[in-house]
N, C-alpha and C positions, 0 to 999 in steps of 0.2 A: 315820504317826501315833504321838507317842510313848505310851506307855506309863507304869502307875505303877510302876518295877522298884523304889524307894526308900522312895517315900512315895506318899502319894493326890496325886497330881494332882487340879487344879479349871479349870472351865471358865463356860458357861455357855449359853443356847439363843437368845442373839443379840440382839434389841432392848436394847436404854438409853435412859435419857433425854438427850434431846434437848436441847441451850439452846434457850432460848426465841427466842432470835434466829434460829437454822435453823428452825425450824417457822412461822415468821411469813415468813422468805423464801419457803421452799416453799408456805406459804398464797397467799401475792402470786403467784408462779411460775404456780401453778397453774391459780389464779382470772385469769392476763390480766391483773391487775393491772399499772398500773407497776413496773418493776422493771429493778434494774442488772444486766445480765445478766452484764457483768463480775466483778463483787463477789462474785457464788453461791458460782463454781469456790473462792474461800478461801476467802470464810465454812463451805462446808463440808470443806475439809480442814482449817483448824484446827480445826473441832468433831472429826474423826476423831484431831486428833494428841491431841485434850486427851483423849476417852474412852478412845484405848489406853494411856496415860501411866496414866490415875486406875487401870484395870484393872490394868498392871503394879506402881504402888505397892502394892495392895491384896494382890498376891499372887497374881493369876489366871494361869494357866500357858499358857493359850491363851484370849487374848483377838481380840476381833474388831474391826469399826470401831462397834459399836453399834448399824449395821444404820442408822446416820446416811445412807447410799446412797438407804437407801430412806424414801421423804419421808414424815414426818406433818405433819397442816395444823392439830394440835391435841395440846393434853396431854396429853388421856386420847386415844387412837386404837387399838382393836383389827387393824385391818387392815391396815396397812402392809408386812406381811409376805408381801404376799398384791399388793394395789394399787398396791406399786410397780412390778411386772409390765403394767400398762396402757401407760404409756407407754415400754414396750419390745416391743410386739407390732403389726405390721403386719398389715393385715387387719379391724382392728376397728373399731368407730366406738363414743365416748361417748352413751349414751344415757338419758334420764328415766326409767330401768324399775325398778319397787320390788320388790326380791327377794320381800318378807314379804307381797307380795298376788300372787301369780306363781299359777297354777293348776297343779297337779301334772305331772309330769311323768313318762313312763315312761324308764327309765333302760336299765331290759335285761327286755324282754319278757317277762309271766309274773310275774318274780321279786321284783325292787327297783325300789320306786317313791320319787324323791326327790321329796317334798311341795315347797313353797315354805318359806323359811327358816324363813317365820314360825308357821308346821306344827309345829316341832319338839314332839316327845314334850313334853319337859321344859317347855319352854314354854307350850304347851297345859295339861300339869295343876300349872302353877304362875299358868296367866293373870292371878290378882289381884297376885303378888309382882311380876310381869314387868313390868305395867303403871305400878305407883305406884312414880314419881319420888323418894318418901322410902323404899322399902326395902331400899336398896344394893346392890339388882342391877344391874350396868351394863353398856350393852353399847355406848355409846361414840354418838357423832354418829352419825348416819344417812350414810351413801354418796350422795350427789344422784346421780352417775351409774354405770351401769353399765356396762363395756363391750358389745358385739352384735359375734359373726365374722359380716361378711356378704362377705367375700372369703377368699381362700386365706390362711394367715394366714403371717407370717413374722418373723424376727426380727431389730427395726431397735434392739436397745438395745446396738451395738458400744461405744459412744462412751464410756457409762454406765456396764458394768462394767470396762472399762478404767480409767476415773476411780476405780472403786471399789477396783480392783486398787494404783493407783497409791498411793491413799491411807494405805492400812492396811498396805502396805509401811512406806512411807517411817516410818510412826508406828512401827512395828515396830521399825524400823533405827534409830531416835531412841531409842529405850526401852529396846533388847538383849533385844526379845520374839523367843522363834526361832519359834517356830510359832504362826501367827493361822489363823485361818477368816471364808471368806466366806460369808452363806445365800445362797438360790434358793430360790424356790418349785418342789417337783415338779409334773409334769405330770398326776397326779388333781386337786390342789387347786389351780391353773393354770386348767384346761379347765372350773370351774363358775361359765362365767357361757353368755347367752347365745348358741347358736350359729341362727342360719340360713343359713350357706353348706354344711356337711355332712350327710351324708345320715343320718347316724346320729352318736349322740353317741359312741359308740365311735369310729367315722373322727376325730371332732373329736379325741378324748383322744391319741390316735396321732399327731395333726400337731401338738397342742400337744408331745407328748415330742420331735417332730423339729425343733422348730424351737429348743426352750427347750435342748436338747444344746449349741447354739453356747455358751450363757451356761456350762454347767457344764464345758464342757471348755476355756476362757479362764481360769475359777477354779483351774481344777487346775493346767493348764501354767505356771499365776504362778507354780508354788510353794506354793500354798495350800491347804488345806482346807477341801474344799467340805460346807457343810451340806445337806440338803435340808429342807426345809421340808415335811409334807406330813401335817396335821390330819383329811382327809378318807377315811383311812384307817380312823380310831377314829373319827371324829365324825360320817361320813356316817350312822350306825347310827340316832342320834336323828333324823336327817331322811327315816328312813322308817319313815309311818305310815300302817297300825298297821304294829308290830311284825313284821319277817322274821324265819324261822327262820337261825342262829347259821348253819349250813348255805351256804343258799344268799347270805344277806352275805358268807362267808368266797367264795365261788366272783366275789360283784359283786366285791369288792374286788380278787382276785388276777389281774384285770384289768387294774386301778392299777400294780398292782404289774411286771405284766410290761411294762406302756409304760415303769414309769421304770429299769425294768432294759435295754430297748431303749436308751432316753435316754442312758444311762451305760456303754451295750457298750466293752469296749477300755478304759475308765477304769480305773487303778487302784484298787480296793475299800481300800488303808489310808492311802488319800486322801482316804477319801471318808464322812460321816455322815449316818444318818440321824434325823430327829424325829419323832416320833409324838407328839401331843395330842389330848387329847378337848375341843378350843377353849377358849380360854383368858379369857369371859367367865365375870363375877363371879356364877354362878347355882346353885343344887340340884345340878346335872349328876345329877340319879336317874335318869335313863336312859342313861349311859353304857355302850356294850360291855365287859364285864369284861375285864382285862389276860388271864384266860388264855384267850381267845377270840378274842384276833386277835394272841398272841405269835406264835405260830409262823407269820402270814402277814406279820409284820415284819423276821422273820429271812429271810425270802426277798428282801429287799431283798439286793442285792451291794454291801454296806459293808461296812468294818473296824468303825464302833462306831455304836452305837445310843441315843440319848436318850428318854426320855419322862418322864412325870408319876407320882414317888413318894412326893414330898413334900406334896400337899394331903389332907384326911381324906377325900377322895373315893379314894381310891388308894393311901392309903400301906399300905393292909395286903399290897398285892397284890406285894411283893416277895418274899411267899410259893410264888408261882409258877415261881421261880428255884431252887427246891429239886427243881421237877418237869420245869422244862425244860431240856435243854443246851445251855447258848452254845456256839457252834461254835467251834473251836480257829481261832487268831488274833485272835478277836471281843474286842470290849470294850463293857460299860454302861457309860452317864453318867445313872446315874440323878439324876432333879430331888430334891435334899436341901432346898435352900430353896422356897417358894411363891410367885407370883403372885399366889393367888387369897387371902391373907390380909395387912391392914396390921402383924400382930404378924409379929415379927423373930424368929426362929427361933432359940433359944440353941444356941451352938456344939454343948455338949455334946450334944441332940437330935440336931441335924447331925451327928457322931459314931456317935452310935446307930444311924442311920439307912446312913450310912456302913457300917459295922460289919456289919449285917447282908446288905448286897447281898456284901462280900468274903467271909462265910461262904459266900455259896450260890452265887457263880463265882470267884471265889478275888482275894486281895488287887492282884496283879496286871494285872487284869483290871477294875478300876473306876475311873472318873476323875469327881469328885463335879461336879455340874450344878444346873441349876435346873429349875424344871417348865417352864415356857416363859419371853418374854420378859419383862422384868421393865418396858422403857420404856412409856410410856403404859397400863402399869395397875397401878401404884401410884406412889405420889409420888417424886419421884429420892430425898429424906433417904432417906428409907425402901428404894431400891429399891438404893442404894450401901450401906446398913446390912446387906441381906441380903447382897449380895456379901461384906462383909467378916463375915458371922458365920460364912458358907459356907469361907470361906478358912481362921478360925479352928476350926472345927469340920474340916475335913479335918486338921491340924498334931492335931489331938488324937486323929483314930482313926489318923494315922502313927502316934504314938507307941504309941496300944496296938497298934498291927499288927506292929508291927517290933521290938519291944524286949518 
């Protein structure tokens, strides 16, 4: 994983937008529709050569395929980060089941109970914003189906990241990009949809981390850097109500964590990144877990560097927490300097700023500037390739104050 030994390095946490023509093939794909099944395989490797091309003109020093792999069937789409995994998991079947009327469930006996989605904290005491259509909360098309494990589950998506491997190479080698990344979803936020073949959703969490190792250890042997993907960390917290103590959430979660450190055994750690978001829909988030209440069960992840959300006003203050915690020696943040969760374009010099203070508090070498999460389907691409290039300008202006 390089490093910033010069300048800040910039990155980003994976989604872009899509042409509208790949999201219209994967809508037809997906739906059954007619479709040339011929035609896919390029239509979506030129959308991957043209995303790493726009990324390398812009200046991004590790770009990705856009996360184009994984299908959206719409513009706005929150989930694809997540829902491309359905059709790489043997053992499941698609089914009618609507997360947000789902009856509670107990997760770990006693302690943490995951409500149904639609339960959440934030949700519940924002019910009148959540509901009306006109007050720019969004949280994207509805999911028609679910997946249900009703057999042993396994993992049939060879095909798929190998295409994805293949892709973001070849664009790479087009462009004189040295270092790209692919994501994966980890095995906590993987494993939250329905199970009835395992006895306990612990067993399920466990075979989702053994089966999904094939996909992360494919990504690394390419050559690449593997993201993880894994929201349910920081964001399970709102999905249990009422309120757990900070306590025994940190002990549900360090559950997560030791499957996707299973997952990942024998991988090299400066190969390898992790994500953490508090979900990346456009809402209040006031019930968010505070950054310094589940830092230190992020750092127990076995990665070289670590992403999360610094740059929205839900979170930005909380790089304060870097003055009180130790990044472990080798370690690297990427913190999100630009936002997702706002249409304003973040002026470089901000970016800078922001910049600026994570290299006070783990030192200049040691940060490589990011976004809060994806940027593809939730906000408009002008806009979401604006932020990229204010991101790129704003890291060249805290090199200059860093180094000179």
């Amino acid at each position: 994983m390089e490093r910033s030994a010069s300048r800040i390095l910039t990155t980003h946490a994976g989604s872009l937008p899509r042409p509208a023509e790949l999201i219209e093939a994967n809508r037809v794909r997906l739906t059954g529709e007619a479709a040339d099944a011929e035609a896919f395989p390029a239509r979506l490797r030129d959308a991957v050569g043209d995303v790493v091309r726009r990324q390398v003109d812009l200046g991004i020093d590790v770009p990705n395929d856009g996360e184009c792999g994984h299908a959206m069937t719409s513009s706005v789409n929150y989930g694809a980060w997540w829902t491309y995994v359905f059709e790489r998991l043997g053992g499941v079947e698609l089914a009618p089941v609507d997360p947000f009327a789902a009856p509670p469930r107990l997760s770990e006996p006693g302690r943490v109970v995951l409500t149904s989605w639609g339960d959440r904290r934030d949700w519940v005491r924002f019910a009148e914003a959540y509901q009306d259509p006109t007050s720019g909360i969004t949280l994207g098309p509805r999911i028609e189906a679910f997946p249900v494990c009703r057999r042993p589950l396994t993992y049939t998506g060879q095909e798929a990241v190998a295409r994805d491997i293949a892709n973001v190479k070849a664009a790479m080698a087009a462009t004189g990009a040295t270092e790209g990344f692919l994501n994966a979803v980890a095995p906590g936020s993987c494993a939250r949809f329905d199970n009835e073949y395992y006895g306990t959703d612990e067993e399920f969490l466990w075979a989702a981390a053994d089966v999904m190792r094939e996909e992360y250890q494919a990504i690394v042997d390419a050559g690449l850097i593997l993201q993880l993907d894994d929201p349910c960390i920081a964001e399970n917290w709102d999905q249990v109500n009422p309120e757990p103590s900070v306590e025994d959430y940190q002990r549900f979660t360090m559950v997560r964590v030791e499957a996707l450190n299973h997952a990942i055994r024998g991988l090299p750690a400066e190969r390898i990144r992790f994500h953490l978001c508090w979900g990346s829909w456009h809402g209040p988030h006031t019930t968010d877990i505070p950054m310094r209440d589940i830092v230190e069960v992020m750092l127990r992840v076995n990665a070289g560097g670590y992403l999360f959300e610094a740059g929205n006003v839900r979170h930005e203050h909380e790089w304060r927490v870097w003055h009180d915690v130790k990044l472990p020696d080798g370690k690297v943040v990427m913190p999100g300097v630009v936002s997702h969760a706002t249409n304003l374009v973040e002026h470089p010099e901000l970016v800078a700023d922001r910049i600026g203070r994570f290299a006070e508090a783990v030192g200049r070498e040691n940060v490589i500037a990011s976004t809060d999460c994806g940027l593809g389907g939730r906000v408009h691409p002008q806009i979401a390739w604006a932020k990229l290039e204010s991101l790129v300008r704003g890291a060249q202006i805290a090199s200059r104050r860093l180094w000179t």
